[in-house]
C-alpha positions, -999 to +999 in steps of 0.1 A: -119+143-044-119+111-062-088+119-086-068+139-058-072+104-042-060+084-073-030+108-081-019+106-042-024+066-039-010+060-074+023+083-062+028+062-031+022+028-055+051+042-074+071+051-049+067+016-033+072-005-063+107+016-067+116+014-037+104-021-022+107-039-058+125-073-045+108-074-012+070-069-022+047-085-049+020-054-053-011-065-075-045-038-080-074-064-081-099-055-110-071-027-118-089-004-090-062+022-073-083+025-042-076-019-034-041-035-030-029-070-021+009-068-013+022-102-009+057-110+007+079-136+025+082-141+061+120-123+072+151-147+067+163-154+103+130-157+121+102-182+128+083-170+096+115-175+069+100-187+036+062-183+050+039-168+027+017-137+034-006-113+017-018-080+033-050-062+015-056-025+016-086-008+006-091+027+008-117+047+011-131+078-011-118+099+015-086+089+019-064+118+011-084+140+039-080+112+066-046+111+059-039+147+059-056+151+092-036+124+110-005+142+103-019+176+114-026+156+145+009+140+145+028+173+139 
């Protein structure tokens, strides 16, 4: 399951990168799919304009069932 997970979270990496290119900084720590840091500015206009921030993702081995199920449940 480990490469299903790779190919799916390397996908939505590209997808993000295209499509969020100017808005978010997206660095793989150690060059591991499975742990993100996105880093990105605070939204012009509100209390947070010009702030700083960094959100970090890790996923687990089991990603690509969990997320699978949650939109069976969503559905």
């Amino acid at each position: 399951m480990q490469n299903a997970m790779s190919r799916r979270l390397q996908k939505e990496l590209d997808s993000m990168k295209k499509s969020f290119a100017n808005e978010f900084n997206i660095q793989l720590p150690k060059n591991e799919i499975s742990h993100w840091i996105i880093g990105f500015e605070g939204a012009k206009g509100t209390l947070y304009e010009g702030e700083k921030f960094e959100l970090q993702f890790k996923f687990p081995n089991n990603y690509v069932e969990a997320f699978i199920l949650i939109q069976l449940l969503f559905l």
